[in-house]
C-alpha positions as CSV (number, residue, x, y, z in Angstrom):
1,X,0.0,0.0,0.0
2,X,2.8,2.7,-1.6
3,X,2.0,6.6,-1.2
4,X,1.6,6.2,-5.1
5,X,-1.3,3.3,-4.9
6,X,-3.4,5.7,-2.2
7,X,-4.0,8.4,-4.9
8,X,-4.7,6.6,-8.2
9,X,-7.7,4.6,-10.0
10,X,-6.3,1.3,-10.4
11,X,-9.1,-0.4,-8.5
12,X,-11.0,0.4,-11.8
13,X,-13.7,2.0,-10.7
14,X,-15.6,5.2,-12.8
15,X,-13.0,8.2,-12.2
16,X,-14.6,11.9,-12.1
17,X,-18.5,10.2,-12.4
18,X,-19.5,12.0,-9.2
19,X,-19.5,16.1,-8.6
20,X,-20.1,17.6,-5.3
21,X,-23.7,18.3,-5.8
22,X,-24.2,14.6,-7.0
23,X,-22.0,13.4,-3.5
24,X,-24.2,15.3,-1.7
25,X,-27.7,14.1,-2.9
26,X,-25.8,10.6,-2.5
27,X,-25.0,11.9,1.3
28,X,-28.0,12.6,2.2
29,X,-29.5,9.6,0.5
30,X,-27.3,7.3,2.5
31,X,-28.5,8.9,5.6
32,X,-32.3,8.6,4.4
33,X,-33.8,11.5,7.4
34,X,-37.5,10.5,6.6
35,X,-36.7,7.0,7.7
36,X,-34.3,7.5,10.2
37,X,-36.1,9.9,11.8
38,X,-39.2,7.5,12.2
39,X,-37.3,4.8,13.2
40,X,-34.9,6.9,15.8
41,X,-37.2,9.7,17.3
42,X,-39.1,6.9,19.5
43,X,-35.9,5.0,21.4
44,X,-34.1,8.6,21.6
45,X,-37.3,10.4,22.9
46,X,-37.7,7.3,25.5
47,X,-34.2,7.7,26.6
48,X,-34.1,11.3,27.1
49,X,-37.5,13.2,27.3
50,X,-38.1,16.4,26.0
51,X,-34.3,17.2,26.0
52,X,-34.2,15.7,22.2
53,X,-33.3,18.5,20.2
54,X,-30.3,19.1,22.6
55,X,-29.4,15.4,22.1
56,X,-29.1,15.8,18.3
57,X,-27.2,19.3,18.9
58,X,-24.8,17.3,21.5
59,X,-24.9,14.0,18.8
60,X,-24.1,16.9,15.8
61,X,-20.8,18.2,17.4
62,X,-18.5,14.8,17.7
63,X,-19.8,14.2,14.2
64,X,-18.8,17.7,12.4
65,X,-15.3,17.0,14.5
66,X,-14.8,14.0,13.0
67,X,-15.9,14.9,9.4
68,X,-12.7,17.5,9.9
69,X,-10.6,14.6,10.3
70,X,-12.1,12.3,7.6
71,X,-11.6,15.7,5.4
72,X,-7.7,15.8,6.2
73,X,-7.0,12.2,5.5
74,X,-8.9,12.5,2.7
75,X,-6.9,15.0,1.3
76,X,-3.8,13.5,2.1
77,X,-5.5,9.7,1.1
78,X,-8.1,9.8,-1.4
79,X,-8.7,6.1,-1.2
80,X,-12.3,4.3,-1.1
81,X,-11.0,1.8,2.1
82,X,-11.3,5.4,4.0
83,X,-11.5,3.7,7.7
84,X,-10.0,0.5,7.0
85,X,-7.0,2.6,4.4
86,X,-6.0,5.2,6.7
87,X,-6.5,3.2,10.2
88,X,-4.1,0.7,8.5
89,X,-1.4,3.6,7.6
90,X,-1.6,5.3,10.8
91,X,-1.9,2.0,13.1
92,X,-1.0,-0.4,11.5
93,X,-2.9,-3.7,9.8
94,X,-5.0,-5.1,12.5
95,X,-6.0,-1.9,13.9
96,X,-7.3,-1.3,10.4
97,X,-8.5,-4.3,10.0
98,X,-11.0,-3.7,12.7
99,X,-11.9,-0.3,11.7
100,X,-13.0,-1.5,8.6
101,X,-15.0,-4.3,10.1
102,X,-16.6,-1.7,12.2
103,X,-17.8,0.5,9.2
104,X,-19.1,-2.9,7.3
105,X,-20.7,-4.0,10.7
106,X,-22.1,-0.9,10.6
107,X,-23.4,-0.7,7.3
108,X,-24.7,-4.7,7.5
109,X,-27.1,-3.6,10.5
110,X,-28.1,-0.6,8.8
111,X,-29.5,-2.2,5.5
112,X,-31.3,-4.4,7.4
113,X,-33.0,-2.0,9.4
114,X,-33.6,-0.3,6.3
115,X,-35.3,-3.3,4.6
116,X,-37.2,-3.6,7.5
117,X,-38.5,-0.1,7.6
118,X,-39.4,-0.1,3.7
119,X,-41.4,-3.7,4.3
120,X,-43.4,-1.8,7.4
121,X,-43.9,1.5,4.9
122,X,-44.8,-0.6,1.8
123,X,-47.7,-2.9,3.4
124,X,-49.1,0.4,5.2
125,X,-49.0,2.5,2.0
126,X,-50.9,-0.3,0.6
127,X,-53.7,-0.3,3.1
128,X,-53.8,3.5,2.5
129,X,-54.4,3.2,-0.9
130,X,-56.7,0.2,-0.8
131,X,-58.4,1.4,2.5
132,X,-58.0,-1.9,3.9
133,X,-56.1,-2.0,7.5
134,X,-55.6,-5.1,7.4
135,X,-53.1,-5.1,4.7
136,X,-50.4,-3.2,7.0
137,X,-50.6,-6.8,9.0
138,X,-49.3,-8.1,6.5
139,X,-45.3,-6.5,7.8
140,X,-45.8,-8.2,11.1
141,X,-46.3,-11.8,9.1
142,X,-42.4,-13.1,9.4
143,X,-42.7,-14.9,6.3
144,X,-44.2,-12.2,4.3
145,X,-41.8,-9.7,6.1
146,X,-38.9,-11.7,5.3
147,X,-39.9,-12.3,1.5
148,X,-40.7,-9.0,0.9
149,X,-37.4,-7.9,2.7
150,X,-35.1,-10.2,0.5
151,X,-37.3,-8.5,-3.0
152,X,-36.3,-5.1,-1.8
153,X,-32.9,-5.9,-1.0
154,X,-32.5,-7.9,-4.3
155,X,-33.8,-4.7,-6.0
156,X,-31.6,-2.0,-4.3
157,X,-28.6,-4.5,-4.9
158,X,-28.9,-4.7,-8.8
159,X,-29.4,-0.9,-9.1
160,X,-26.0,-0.3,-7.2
161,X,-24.6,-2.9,-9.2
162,X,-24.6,-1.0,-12.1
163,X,-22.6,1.5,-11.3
164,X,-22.5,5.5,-9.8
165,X,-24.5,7.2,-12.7
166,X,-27.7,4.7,-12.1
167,X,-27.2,5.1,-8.6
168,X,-26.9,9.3,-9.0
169,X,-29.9,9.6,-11.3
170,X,-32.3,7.4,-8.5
171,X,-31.0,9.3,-5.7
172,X,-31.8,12.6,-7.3
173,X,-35.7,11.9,-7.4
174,X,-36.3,10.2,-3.9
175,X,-33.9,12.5,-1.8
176,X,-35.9,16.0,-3.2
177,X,-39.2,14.2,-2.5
178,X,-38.4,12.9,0.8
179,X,-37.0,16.7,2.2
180,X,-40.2,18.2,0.6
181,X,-42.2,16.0,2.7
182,X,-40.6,15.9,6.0
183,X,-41.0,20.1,5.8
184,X,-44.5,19.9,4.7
185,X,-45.4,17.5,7.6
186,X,-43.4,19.8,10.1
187,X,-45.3,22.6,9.4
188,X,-48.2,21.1,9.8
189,X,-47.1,19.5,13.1
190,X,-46.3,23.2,14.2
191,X,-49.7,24.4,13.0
192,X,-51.6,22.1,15.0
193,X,-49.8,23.2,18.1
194,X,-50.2,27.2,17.4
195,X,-54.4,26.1,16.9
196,X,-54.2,24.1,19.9
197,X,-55.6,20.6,17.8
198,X,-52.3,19.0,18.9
199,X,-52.4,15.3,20.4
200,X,-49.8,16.7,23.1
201,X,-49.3,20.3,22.3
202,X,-46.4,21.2,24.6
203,X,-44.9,24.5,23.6
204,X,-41.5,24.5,22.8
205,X,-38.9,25.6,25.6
206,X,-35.7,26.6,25.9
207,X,-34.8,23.8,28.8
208,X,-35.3,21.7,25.4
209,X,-32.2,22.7,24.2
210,X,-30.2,22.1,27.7
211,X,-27.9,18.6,27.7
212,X,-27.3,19.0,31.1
213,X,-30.9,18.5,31.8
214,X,-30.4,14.9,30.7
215,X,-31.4,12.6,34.4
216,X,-28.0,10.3,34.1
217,X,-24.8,9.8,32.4
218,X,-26.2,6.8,31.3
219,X,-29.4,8.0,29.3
220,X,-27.3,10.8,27.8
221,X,-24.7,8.0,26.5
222,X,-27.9,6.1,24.9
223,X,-29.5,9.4,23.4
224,X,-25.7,10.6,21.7
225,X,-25.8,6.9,20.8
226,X,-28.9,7.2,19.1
227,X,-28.5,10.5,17.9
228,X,-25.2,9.5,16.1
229,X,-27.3,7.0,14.5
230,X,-29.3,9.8,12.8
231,X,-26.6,11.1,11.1
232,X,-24.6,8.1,10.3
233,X,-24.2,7.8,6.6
234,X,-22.5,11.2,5.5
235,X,-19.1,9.5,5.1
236,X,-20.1,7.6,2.6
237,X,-19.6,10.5,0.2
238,X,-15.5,9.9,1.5
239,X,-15.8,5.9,0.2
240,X,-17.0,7.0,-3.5
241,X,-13.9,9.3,-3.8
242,X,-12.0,7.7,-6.4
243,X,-14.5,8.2,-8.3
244,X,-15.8,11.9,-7.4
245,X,-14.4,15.0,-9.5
246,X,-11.8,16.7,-7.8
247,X,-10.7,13.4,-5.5
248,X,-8.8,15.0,-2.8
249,X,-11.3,17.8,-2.0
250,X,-15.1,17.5,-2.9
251,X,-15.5,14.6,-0.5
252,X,-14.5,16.7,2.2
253,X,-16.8,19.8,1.2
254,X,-19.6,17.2,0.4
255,X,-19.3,15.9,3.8
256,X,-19.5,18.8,5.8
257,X,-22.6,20.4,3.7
258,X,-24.8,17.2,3.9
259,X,-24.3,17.1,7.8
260,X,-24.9,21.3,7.8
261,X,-28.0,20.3,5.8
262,X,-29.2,17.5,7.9
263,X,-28.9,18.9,11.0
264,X,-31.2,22.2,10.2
265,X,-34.1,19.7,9.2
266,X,-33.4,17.8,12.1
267,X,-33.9,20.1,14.6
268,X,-37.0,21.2,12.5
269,X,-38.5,17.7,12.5
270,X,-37.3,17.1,16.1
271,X,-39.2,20.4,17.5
272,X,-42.8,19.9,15.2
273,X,-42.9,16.1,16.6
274,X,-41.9,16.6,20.4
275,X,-44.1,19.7,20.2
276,X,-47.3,18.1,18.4
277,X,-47.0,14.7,20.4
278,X,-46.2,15.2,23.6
279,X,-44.3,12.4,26.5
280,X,-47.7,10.2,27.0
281,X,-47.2,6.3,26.7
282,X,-50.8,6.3,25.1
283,X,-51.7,7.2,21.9
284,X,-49.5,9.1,19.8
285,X,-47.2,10.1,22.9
286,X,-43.4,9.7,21.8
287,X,-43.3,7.6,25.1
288,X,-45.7,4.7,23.8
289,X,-43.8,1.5,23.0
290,X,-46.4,0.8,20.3
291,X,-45.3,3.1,18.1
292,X,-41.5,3.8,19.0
293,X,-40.2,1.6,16.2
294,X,-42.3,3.6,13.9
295,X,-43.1,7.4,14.8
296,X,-44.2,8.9,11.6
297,X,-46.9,5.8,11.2
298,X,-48.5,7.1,13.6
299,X,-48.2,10.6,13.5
300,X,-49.1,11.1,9.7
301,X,-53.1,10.4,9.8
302,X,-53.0,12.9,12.9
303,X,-50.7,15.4,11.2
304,X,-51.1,15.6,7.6
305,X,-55.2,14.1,7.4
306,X,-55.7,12.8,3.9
307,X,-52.5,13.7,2.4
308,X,-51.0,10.9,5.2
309,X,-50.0,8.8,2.3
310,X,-47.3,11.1,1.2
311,X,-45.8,10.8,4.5
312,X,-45.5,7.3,4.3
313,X,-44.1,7.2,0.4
314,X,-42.0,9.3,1.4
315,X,-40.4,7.2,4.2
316,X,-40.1,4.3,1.8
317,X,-38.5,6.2,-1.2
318,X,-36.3,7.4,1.6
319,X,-35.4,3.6,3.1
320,X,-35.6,2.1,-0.4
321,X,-32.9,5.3,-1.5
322,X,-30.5,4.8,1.5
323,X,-31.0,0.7,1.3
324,X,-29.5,1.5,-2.4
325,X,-26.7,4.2,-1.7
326,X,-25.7,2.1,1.6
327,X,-24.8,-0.4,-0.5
328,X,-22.0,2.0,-2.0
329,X,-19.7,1.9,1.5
330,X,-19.8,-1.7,2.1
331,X,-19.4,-2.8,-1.4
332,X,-15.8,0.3,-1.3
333,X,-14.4,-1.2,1.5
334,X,-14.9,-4.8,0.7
335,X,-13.3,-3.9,-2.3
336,X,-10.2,-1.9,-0.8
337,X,-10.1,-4.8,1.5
338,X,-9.4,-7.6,-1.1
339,X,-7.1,-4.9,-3.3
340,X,-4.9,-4.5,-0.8
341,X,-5.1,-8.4,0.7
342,X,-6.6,-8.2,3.4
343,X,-9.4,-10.4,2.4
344,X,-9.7,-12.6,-0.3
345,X,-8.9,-11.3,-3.7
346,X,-11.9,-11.8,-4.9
347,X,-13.8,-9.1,-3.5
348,X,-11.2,-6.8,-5.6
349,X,-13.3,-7.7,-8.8
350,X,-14.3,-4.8,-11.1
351,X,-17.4,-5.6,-13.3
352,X,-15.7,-3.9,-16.4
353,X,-19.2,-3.0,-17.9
354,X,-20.3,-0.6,-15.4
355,X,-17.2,-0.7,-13.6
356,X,-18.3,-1.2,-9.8
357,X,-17.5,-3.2,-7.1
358,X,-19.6,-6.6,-8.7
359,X,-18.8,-9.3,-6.1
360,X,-18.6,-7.0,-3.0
361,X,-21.8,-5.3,-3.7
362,X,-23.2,-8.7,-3.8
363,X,-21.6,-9.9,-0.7
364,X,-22.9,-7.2,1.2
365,X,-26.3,-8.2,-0.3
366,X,-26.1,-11.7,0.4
367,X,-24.7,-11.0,3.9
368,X,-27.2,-8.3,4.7
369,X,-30.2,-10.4,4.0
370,X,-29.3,-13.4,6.1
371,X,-28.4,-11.0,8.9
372,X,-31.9,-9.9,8.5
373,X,-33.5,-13.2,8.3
374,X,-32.1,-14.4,11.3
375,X,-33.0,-11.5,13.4
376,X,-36.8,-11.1,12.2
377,X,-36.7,-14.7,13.8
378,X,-34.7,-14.3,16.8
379,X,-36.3,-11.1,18.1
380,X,-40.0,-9.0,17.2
381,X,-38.4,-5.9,18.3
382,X,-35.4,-6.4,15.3
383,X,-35.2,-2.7,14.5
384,X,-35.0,-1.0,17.5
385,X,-32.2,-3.2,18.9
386,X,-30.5,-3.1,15.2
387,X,-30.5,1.1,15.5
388,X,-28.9,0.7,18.9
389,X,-26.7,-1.8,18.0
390,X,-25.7,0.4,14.9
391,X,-24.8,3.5,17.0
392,X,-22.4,1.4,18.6
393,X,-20.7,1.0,15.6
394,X,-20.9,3.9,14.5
395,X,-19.2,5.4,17.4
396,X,-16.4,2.7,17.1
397,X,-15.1,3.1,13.3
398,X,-15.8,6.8,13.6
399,X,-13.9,7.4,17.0
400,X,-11.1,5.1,15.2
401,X,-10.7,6.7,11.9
402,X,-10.5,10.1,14.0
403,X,-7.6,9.3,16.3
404,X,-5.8,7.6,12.9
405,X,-6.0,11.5,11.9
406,X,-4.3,13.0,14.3
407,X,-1.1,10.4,14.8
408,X,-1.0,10.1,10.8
409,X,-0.5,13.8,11.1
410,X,1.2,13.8,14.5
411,X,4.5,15.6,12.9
412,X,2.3,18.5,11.5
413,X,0.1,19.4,14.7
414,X,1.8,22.8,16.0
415,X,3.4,24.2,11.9
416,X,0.4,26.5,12.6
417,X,-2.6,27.3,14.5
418,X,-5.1,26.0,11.9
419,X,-2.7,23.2,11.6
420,X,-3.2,22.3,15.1
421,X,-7.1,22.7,15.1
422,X,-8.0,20.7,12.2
423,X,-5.0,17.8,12.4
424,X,-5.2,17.5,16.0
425,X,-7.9,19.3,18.3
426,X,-10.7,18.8,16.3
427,X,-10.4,14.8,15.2
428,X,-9.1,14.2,18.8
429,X,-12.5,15.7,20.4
430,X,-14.4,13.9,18.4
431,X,-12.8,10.7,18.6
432,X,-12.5,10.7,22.5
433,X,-15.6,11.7,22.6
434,X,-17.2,9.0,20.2
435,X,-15.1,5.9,21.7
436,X,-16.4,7.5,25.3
437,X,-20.4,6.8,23.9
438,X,-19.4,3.7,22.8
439,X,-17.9,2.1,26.0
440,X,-20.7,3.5,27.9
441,X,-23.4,2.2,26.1
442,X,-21.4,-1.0,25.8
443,X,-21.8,-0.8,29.7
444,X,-25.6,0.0,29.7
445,X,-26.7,-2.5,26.8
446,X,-25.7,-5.4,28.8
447,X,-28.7,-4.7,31.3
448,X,-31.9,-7.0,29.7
449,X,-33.9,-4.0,30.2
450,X,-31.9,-2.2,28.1
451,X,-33.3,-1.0,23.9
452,X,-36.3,-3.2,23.4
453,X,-35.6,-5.6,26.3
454,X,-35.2,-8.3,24.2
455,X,-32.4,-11.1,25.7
456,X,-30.7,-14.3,25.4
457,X,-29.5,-15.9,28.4
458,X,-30.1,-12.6,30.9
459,X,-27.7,-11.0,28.8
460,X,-29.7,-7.9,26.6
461,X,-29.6,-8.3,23.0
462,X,-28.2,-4.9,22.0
463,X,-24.8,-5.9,23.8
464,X,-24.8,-9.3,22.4
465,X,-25.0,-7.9,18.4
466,X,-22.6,-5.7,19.3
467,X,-19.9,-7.4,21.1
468,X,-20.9,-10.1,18.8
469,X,-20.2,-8.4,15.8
470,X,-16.9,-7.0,16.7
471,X,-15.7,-10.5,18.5
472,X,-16.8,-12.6,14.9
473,X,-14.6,-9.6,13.1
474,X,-11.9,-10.6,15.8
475,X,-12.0,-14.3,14.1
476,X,-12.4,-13.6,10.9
477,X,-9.2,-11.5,10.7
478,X,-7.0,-14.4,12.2
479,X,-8.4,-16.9,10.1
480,X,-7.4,-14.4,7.5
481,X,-4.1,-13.7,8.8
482,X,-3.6,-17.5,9.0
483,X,-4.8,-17.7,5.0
484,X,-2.4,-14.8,4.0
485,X,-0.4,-13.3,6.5
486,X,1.7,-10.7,4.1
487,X,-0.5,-8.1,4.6
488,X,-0.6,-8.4,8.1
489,X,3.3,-8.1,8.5
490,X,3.5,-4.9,6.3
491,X,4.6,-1.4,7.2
492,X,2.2,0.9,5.9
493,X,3.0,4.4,7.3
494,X,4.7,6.4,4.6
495,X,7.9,7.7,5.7
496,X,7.2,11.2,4.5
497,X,3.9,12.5,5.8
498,X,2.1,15.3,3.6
499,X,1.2,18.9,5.2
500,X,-2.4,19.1,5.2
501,X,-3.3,22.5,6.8
C-alpha cells in the first residue's frame, strides 16, 4: 500500500463520475432523514425526554469534529478503504482491519434495518391506498416480512450494481421528495400546536435545548448513541472518492454540507414532533412503545389528514434510496479490502461493464439479507435493537478513523494554528468523545432491560449484536491472517507525511 497506490484509479472504478452536488444528494440519501427519523425519534425520545433536540445538537458536534478529520485524510489519502486505508497507515494492519470491520458492521445492520423499515412503509401504503387496515398486517407476518425484505434488498442490490451514474440519477428523485415531505409534515405539526388541535401540544422551551438537563450519564450515552445513528451515513460520500471529481477535496466539502444540511431539518423535525405529540405512553405520545419503532406511522393520519400517504411514500422512497446508496460503503471497502489483501482477492473484482465493485456489492447483499433473516426470527423488536446496536458502531469506526487523523499527522500538529485545530484538536475531540459513547453504552446495553428488552440468556440483546459483531470480526481476521499473513506483516505508514493545513 505505496503513497503512489493511495492516490490513483487502479481499483478500476468510474474516475470523475461524481460532482459535489451529486456526493451530496448521494450523502444525504445514504443517511435517508425520513426514515431514520421515524425509526430513531421513539428509542431517543424514551431515553431522554423532551431534551431531544439538545441530544441531536450534543450528537451533531463529535460528528462535524470528526468529518474535519475524515476531510484531512482524505486529502492526504483519497482512497475508497477510508477507515479500513488510513487506520491501517496510521496504526497499522489489525487496527485497520478492525476499523474496517466496524464501518461494514455498521453498514450490514443498517441495510437491514432499512429493509425492515421499507417492508413496514410498503404494506401500510398499501392499506392506504386500498383502505384496507388489514393489509399493514401483512409486515408483522415473518414470512411475508422476510420475502418482501429479500425482493427489496434484491432490488436495491442490482441498481448499485450497475454503477454510480444509475445510482446518482435514482438518488436525485427520492432524496428532493423525501426533504419536501418531511418540511410539509413539520409545518403542519407546528400548526396544529399554534391552533391548539395537537395530540400533546407542549410549547416548545428553551430547557429543550439544555444537555445537562439529561437525568444520568447513562441516558445521555444512549441518546448521543442514538442521535449518532441519525446522522450516520454522510461518510459515505469519502468511500465514492475515487471516483468523485476533484478526489482530494469535494468529498471533504460534500461531507460537511450534507451534515450542515441535515442537521437544520433535524432540529426542525425534532421540534414539530416533540411539540405536536407530547411524552404520554398512550396514543401518539413519543413515550408509547407501540409506536417507538415507527413514529411517523402514527403521527401522519394525525398530522397531515388525507394527504398521510405522502408521509408514508415518502419514508419508503427514503429507506428504499438509503438501502440503495448504503450499498456504496460496504461494497468500497470490501473492495479496498481484497485490493490491498486483506481479504480474499476476490472481493477486488471490477465488473468492467459498469465498472463497480460486482462481487462486494453482492456480498454485502447476500450478507445483509441473512443477517436480516435471522433477526426477524430471533427477536420481534429487530429494528429497535438493530439502530442501537448500529450507533455502537458507528461510534467505534468513527472514533477510530479520528484518532488515525491525528497520529497520521502527529508531525504536523503545531506548523500552525489551523494546523493544530484541524490535524489534531478537532479529530481528537471527536474521537475521544465517540469511543467514550461507545464504552458506555457498551456498559448499559448489557442490562436485559436495556433498547427493546429483548435477551438471550439474561444478557440484553443490543450488547450481544454488538460485542458479537466485533468479536466474529476478531476471528475472521485471524483466520485471515492464517490464510495470507503478508499483509498483516507490512509497514504501511509512509515515511514522508504530507502537510495538510
Amino acid at each position: 500500500m505505496s503513497a503512489a497506490e493511495d492516490n490513483d484509479t487502479r481499483k478500476g472504478l468510474s474516475s470523475g463520475s461524481v460532482g459535489l452536488l451529486g456526493a451530496v444528494v448521494i450523502g444525504m440519501s445514504c443517511i435517508a432523514p425520513a426514515y431514520t427519523l421515524s425509526g430513531a425519534l421513539g428509542p431517543t425520545a424514551a431515553a431522554v425526554g423532551t431534551h431531544l433536540p439538545a441530544i441531536f445538537l450534543v450528537g451533531f458536534i463529535p460528528m462535524l469534529l470528526v468529518a474535519v478529520g475524515y476531510r484531512q485524510l482524505n486529502r492526504a489519502m483519497p482512497d475508497s478503504g477510508t477507515t479500513f486505508t488510513w487506520a491501517s497507515k496510521a496504526f497499522g494492519p489489525w487496527v485497520g482491519w478492525m476499523g474496517g470491520w466496524g464501518l461494514l458492521a455498521a453498514t450490514i445492520l443498517v441495510l437491514s434495518n432499512l429493509a425492515g423499515i421499507a417492508v413496514d412503509f410498503f404494506y401500510l401504503m398499501i392499506a392506504q391506498l386500498t383502505g384496507r387496515e388489514e393489509i399493514a398486517d401483512l409486515a408483522s407476518n415473518v414470512p411475508v416480512n422476510i420475502l418482501t425484505c429479500l425482493v427489496f434488498m434484491a432490488g436495491a442490490c442490482w441498481i448499485s450494481y450497475r454503477g454510480m451514474e444509475t445510482t446518482k440519477k435514482v438518488q436525485y428523485v427520492l432524496v428532493a421528495f423525501q426533504l419536501v415531505i418531511l418540511v410539509w409534515f413539520s409545518v403542519a405539526a407546528l400548526v396544529h400546536v399554534a391552533r391548539g388541535t395537537a395530540a400533546g401540544g407542549i410549547a416548545i422551551q428553551a430547557e429543550w435545548f439544555n444537555p445537562f438537563g439529561v437525568e444520568s450519564l447513562s441516558a445521555f450515552a444512549a441518546g448521543v448513541s442514538l442521535s449518532v445513528f441519525i446522522y450516520w451515513g454522510w461518510d459515505v460520500v469519502l468511500t465514492i472518492n475515487e471516483e468523485t471529481k476533484g478526489a482530494s477535496t469535494t468529498p471533504g466539502r460534500a461531507a460537511l454540507a450534507t451534515i450542515f444540511s441535515i442537521v437544520v431539518l433535524y432540529m426542525l423535525v425534532g421540534l414539530a414532533v416533540l411539540s405536536f405529540a407530547g411524552l404520554s405512553d398512550t396514543g401518539v405520545g413519543l413515550n408509547n412503545p407501540e409506536i417507538q419503532e415507527n413514529v411517523f406511522a402514527a403521527l401522519a393520519g394525525p398530522v397531515m389528514g388525507p394527504a398521510a400517504i405522502l408521509l408514508s411514500l415518502a419514508v419508503l422512497s427514503s429507506s428504499a434510496a438509503s438501502l440503495q446508496s448504503t450499498f456504496v460503503s460496504p461494497a468500497r471497502t470490501l473492495l479496498a479490502m481484497g485490493y490491498y489483501g486483506a481479504l480474499p482477492r476476490r472481493f477486488a473484482r471490477i465488473t468492467p461493464r459498469f465498472q463497480s465493485p460486482g462481487f462486494a456489492t453482492v456480498a454485502a447483499a447476500v450478507v445483509s439479507s441473512l443477517f436480516y433473516t435471522f433477526m426477524r426470527v430471533v427477536s420481534e423488536d429487530v429494528l429497535w435493537d438493530t439502530i442501537t446496536a448500529l450507533g455502537m458502531m458507528v461510534c467505534f469506526y468513527y472514533g477510530v478513523t479520528a484518532l488515525a487523523c491525528v497520529w497520521y499527522f502527529r508531525r504536523s500538529w503545531f506548523r500552525s494554528v489551523k494546523s493544530c485545530l484541524v490535524n489534531l484538536v478537532c479529530p481528537l475531540l471527536g474521537g475521544v468523545l465517540l469511543l467514550m459513547f461507545f464504552v458506555q453504552t457498551s456498559i448499559d446495553s448489557m442490562d436485559p432491560e436495556y433498547g427493546s428488552g429483548s435477551q438471550i440468556a439474561g444478557v440484553g440483546l443490543v450488547f450481544i449484536l454488538g460485542a458479537g459483531i466485533l468479536l466474529l470480526g476478531v476471528v475472521v481476521m485471524f483466520t485471515q491472517f492464517l490464510r495470507n499473513r503478508e499483509f498483516f506483516q507490512e509497514r504501511f505508514e509512509t515515511t514522508e507525511l504530507p502537510v495538510v493545513d
